[in-house]
PyMOL Python script that loads the backbone (N, CA, C, O; Angstrom):
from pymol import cmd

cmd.read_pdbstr("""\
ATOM      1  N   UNK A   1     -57.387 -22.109  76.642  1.00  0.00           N
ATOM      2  CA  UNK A   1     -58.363 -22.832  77.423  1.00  0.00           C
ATOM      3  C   UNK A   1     -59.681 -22.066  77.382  1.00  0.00           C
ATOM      4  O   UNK A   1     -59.574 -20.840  77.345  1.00  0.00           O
ATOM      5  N   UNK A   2     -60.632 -22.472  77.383  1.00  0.00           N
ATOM      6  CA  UNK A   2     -62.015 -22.125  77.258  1.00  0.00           C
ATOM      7  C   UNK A   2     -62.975 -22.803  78.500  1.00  0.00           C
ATOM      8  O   UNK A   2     -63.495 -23.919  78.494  1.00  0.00           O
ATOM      9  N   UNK A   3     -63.023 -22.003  79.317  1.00  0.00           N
ATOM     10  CA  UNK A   3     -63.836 -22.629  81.083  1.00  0.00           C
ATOM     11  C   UNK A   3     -65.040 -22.136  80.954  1.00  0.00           C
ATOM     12  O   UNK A   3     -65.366 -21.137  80.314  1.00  0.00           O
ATOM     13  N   UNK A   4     -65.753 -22.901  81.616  1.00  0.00           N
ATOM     14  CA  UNK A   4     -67.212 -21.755  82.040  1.00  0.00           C
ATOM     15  C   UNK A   4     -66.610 -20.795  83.145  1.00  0.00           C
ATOM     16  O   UNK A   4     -67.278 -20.193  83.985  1.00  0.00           O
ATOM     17  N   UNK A   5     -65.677 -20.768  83.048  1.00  0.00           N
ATOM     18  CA  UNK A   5     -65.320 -19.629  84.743  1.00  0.00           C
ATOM     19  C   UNK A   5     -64.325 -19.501  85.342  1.00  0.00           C
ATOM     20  O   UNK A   5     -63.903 -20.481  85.955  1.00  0.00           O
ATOM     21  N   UNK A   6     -63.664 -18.372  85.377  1.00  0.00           N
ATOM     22  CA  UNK A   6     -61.897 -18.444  85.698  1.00  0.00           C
ATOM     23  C   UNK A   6     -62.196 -18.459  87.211  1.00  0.00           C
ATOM     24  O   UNK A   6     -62.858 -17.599  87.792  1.00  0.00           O
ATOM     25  N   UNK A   7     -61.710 -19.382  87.693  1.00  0.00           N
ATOM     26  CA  UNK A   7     -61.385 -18.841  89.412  1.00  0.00           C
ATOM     27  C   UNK A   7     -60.264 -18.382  89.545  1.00  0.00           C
ATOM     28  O   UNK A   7     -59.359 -18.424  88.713  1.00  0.00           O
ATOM     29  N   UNK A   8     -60.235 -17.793  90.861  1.00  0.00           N
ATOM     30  CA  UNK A   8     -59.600 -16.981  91.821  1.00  0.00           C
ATOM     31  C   UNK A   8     -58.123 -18.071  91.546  1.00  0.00           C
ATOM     32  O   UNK A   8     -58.062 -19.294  91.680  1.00  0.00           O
ATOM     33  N   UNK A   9     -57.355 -17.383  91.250  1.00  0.00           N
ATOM     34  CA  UNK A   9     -55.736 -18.288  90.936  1.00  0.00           C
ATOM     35  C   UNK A   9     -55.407 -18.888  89.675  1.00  0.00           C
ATOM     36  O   UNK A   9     -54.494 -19.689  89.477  1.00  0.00           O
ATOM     37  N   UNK A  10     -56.445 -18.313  88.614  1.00  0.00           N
ATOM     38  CA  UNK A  10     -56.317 -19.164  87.314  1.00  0.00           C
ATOM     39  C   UNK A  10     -55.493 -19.283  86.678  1.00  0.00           C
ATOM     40  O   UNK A  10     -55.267 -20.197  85.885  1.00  0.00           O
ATOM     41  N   UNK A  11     -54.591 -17.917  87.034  1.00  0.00           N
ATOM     42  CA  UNK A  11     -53.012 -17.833  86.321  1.00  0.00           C
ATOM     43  C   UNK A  11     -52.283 -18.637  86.478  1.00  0.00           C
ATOM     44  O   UNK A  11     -51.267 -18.437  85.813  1.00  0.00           O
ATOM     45  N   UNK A  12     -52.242 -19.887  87.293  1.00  0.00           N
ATOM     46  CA  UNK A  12     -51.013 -20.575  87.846  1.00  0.00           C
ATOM     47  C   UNK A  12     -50.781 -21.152  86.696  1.00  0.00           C
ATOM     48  O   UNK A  12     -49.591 -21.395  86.495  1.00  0.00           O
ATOM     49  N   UNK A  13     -51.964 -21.638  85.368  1.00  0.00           N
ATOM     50  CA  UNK A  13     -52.068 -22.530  84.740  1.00  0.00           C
ATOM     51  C   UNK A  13     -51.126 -22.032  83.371  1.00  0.00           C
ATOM     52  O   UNK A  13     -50.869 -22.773  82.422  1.00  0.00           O
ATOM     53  N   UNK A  14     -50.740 -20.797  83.487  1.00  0.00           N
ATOM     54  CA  UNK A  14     -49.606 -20.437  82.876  1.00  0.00           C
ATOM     55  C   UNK A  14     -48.355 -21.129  82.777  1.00  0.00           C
ATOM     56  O   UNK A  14     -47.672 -21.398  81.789  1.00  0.00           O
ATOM     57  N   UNK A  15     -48.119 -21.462  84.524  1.00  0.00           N
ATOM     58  CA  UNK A  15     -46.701 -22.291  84.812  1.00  0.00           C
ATOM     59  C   UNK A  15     -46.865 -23.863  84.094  1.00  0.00           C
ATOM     60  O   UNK A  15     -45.909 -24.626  83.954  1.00  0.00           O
ATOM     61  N   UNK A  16     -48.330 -24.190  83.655  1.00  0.00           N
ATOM     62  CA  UNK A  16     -48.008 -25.688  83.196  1.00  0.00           C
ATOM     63  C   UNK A  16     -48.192 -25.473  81.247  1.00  0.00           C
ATOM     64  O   UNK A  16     -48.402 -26.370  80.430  1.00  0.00           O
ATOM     65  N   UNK A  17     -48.035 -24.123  81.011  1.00  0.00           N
ATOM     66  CA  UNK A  17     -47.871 -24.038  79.644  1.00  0.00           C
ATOM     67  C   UNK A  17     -48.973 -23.297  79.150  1.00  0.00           C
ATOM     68  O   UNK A  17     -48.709 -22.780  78.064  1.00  0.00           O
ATOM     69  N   UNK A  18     -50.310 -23.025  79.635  1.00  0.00           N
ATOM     70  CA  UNK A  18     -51.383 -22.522  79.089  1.00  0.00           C
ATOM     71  C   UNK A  18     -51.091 -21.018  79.012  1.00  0.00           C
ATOM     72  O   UNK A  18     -50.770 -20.232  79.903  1.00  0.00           O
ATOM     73  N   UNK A  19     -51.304 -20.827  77.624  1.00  0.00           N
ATOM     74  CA  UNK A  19     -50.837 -19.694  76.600  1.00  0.00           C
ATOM     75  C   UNK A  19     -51.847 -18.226  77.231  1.00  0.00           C
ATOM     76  O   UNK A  19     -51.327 -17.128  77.429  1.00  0.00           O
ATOM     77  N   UNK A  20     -53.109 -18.474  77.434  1.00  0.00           N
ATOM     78  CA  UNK A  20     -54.580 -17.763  77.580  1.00  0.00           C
ATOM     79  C   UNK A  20     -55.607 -18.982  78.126  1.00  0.00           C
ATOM     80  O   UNK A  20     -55.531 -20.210  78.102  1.00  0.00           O
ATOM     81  N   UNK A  21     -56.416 -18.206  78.535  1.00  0.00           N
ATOM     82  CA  UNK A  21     -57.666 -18.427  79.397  1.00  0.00           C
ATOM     83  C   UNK A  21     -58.832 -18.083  78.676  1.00  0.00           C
ATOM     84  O   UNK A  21     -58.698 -17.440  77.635  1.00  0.00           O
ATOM     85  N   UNK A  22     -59.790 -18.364  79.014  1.00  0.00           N
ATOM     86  CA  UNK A  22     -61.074 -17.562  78.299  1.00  0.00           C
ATOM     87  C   UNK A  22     -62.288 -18.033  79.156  1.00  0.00           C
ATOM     88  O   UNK A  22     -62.633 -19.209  79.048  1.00  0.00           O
ATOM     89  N   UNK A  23     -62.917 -17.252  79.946  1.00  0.00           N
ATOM     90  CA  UNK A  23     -64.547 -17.741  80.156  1.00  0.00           C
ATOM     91  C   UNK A  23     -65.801 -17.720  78.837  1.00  0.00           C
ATOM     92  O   UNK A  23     -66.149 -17.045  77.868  1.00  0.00           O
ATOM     93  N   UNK A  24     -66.111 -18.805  79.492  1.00  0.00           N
ATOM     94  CA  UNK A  24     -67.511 -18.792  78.678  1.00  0.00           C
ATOM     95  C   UNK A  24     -68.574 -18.041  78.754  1.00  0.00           C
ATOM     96  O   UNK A  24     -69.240 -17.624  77.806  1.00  0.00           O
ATOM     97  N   UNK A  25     -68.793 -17.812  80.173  1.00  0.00           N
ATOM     98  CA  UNK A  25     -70.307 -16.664  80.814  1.00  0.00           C
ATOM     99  C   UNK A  25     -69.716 -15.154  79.801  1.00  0.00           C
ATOM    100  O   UNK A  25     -68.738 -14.675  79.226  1.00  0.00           O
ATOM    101  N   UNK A  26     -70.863 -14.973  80.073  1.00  0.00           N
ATOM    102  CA  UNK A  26     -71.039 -13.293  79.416  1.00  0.00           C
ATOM    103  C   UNK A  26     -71.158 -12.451  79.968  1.00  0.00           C
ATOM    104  O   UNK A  26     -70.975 -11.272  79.666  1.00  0.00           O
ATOM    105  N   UNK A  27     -71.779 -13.324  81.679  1.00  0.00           N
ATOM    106  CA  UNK A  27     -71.960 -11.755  82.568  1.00  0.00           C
ATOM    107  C   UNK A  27     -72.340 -12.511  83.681  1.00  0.00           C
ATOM    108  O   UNK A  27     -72.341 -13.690  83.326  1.00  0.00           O
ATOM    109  N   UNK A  28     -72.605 -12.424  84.647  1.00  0.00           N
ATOM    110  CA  UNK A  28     -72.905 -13.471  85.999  1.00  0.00           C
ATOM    111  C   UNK A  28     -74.437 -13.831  85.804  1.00  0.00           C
ATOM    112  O   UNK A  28     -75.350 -13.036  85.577  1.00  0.00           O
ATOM    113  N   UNK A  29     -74.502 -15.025  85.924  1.00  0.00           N
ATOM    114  CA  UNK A  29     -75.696 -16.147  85.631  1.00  0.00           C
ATOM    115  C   UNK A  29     -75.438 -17.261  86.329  1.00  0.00           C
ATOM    116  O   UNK A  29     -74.265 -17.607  86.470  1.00  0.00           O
ATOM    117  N   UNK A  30     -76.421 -17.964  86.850  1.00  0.00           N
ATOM    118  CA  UNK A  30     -76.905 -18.963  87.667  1.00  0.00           C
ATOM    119  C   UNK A  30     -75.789 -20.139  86.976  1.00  0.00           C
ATOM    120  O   UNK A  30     -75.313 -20.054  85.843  1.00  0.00           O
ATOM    121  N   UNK A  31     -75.567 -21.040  87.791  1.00  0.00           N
ATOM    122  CA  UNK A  31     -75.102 -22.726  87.243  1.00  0.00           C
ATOM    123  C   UNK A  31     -76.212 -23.217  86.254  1.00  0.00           C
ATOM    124  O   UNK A  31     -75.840 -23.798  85.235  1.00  0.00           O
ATOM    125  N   UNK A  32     -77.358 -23.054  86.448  1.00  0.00           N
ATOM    126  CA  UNK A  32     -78.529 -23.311  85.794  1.00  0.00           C
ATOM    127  C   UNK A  32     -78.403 -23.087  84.461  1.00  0.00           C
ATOM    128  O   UNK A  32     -78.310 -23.718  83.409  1.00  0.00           O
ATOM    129  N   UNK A  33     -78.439 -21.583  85.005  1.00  0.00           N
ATOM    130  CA  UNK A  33     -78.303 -20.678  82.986  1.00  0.00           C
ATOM    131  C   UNK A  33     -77.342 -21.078  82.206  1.00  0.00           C
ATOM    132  O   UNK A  33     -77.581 -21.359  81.032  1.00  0.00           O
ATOM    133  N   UNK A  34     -75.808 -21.190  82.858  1.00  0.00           N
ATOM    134  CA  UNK A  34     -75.053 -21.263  82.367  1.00  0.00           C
ATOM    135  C   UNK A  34     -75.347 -22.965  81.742  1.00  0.00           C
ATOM    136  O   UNK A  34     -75.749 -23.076  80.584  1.00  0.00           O
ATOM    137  N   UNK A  35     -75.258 -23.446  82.068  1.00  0.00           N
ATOM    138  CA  UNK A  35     -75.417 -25.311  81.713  1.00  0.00           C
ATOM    139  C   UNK A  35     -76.253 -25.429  80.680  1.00  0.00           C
ATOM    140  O   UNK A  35     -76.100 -26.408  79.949  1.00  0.00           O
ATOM    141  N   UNK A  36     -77.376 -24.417  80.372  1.00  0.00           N
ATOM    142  CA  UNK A  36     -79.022 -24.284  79.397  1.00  0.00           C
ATOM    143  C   UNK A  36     -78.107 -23.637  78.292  1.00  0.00           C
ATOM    144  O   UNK A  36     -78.070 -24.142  77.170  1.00  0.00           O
ATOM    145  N   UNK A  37     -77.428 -22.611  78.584  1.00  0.00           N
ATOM    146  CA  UNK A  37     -76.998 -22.149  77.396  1.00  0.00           C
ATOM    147  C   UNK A  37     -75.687 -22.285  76.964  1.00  0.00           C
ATOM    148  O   UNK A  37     -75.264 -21.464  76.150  1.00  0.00           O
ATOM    149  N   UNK A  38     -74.750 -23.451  77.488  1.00  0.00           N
ATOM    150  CA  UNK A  38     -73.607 -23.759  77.259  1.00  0.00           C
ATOM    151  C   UNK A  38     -73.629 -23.827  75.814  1.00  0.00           C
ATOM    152  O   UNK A  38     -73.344 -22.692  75.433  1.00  0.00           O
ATOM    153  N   UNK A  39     -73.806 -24.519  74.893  1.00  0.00           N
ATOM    154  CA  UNK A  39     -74.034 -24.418  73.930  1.00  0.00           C
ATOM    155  C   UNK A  39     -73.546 -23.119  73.132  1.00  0.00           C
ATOM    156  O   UNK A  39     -72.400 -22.876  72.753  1.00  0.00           O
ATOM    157  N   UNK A  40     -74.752 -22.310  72.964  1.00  0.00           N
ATOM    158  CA  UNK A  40     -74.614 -20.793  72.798  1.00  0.00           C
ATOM    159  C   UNK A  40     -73.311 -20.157  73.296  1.00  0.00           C
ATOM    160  O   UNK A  40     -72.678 -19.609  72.394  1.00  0.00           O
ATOM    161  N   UNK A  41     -72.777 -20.099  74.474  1.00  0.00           N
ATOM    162  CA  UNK A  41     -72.102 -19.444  75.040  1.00  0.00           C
ATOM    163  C   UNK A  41     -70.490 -20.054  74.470  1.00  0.00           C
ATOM    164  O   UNK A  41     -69.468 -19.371  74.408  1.00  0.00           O
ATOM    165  N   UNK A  42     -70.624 -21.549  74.087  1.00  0.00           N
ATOM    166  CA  UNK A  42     -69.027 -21.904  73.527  1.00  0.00           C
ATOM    167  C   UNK A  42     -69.150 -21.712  72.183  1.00  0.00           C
ATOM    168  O   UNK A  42     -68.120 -21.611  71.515  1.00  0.00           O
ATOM    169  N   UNK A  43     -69.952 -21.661  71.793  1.00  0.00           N
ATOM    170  CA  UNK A  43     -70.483 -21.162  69.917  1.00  0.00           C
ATOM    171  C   UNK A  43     -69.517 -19.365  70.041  1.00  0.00           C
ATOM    172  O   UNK A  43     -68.459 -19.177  69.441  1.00  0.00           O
ATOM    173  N   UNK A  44     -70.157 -18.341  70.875  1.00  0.00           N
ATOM    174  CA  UNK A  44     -69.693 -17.082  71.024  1.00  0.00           C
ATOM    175  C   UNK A  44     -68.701 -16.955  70.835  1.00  0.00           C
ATOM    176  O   UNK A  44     -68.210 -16.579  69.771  1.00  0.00           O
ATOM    177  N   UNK A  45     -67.743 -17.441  72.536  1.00  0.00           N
ATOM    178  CA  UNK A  45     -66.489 -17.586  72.536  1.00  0.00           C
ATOM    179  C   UNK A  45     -66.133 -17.851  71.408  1.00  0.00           C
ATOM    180  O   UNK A  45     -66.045 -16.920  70.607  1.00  0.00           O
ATOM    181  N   UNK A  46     -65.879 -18.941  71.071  1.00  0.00           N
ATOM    182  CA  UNK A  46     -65.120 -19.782  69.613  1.00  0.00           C
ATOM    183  C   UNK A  46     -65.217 -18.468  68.536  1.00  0.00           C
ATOM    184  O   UNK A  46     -64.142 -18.126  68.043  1.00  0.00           O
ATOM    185  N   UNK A  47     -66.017 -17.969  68.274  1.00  0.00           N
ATOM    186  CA  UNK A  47     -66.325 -17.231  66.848  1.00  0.00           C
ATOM    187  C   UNK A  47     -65.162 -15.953  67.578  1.00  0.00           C
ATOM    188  O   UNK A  47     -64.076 -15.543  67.169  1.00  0.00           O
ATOM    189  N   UNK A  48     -65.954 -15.611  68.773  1.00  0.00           N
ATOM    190  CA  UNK A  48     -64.593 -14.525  68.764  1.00  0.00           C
ATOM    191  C   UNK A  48     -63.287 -14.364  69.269  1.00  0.00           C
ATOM    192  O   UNK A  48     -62.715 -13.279  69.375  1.00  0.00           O
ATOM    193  N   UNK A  49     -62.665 -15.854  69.686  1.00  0.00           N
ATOM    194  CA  UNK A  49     -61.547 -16.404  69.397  1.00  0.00           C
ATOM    195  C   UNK A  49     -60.607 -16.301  67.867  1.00  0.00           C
ATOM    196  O   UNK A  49     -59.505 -16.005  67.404  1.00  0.00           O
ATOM    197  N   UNK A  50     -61.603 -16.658  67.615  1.00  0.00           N
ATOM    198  CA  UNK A  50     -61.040 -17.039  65.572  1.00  0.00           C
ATOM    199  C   UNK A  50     -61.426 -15.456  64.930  1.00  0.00           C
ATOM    200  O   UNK A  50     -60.813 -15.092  63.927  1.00  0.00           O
ATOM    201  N   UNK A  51     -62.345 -14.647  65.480  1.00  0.00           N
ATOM    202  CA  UNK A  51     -61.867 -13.735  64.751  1.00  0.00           C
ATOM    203  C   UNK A  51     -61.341 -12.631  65.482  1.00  0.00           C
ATOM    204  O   UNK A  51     -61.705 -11.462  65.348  1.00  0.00           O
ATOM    205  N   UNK A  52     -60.390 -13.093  66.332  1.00  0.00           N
ATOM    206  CA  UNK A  52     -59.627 -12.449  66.978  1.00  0.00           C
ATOM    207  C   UNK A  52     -57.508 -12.861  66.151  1.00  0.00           C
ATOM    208  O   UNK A  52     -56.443 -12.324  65.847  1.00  0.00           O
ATOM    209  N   UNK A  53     -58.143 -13.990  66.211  1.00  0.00           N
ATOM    210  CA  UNK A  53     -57.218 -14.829  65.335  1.00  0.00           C
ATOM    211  C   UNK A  53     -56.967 -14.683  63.885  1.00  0.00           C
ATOM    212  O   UNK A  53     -56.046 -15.158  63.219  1.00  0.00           O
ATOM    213  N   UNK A  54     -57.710 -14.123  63.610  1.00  0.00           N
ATOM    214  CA  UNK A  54     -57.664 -13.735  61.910  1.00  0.00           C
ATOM    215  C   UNK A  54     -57.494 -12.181  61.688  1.00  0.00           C
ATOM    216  O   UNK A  54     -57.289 -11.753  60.552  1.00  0.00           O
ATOM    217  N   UNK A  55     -57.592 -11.221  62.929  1.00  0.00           N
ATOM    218  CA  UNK A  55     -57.356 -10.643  62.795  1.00  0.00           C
ATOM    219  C   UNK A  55     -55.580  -9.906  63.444  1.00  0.00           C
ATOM    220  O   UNK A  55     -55.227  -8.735  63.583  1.00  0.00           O
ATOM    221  N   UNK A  56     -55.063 -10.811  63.623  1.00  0.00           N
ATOM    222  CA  UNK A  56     -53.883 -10.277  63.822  1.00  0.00           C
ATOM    223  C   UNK A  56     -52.779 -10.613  62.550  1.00  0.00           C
ATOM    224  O   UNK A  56     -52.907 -11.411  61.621  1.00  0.00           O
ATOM    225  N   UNK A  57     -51.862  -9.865  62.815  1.00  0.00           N
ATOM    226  CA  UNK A  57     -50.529  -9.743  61.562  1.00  0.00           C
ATOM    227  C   UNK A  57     -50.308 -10.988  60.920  1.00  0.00           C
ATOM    228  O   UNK A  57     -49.659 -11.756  61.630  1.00  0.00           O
ATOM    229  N   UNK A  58     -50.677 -11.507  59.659  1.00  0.00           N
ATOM    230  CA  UNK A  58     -50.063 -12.743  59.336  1.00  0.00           C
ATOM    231  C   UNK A  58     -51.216 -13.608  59.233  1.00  0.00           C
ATOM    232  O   UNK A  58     -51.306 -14.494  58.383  1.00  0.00           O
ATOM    233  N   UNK A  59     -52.081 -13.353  60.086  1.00  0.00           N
ATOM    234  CA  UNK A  59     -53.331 -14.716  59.939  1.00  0.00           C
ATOM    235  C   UNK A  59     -54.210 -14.547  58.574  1.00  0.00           C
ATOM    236  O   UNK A  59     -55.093 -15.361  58.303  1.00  0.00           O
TER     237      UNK A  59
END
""", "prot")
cmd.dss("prot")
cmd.show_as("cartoon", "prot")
cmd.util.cbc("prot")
cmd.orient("prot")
């Protein structure tokens, strides 16, 4: 899963199958900022998802 923002209890979402979590922010920023640079910020994530993913045994 890929959120703009884990809240407080995010783990539960384990019990309905979700493998990992991931925020989008980079560091604490406004609703504002975050929404202006959503974009940018799921571009990041994603790239270092996949090369997190390519870098393990087998990928």
């Amino acid at each position: 899963v890929l959120a703009g923002r884990l809240a407080p209890g995010w783990q539960a979402a384990f019990d309905e199958g979700v493998s990992a979590a991931f925020a989008l922010a980079d560091g604490p920023m406004t609703l504002d900022e975050a929404l202006e640079r959503c974009a940018e910020l799921l571009a990041d994530r994603a790239e270092s998802l996949v090369r997190l993913l390519r870098a393990m045994p087998g990928a």
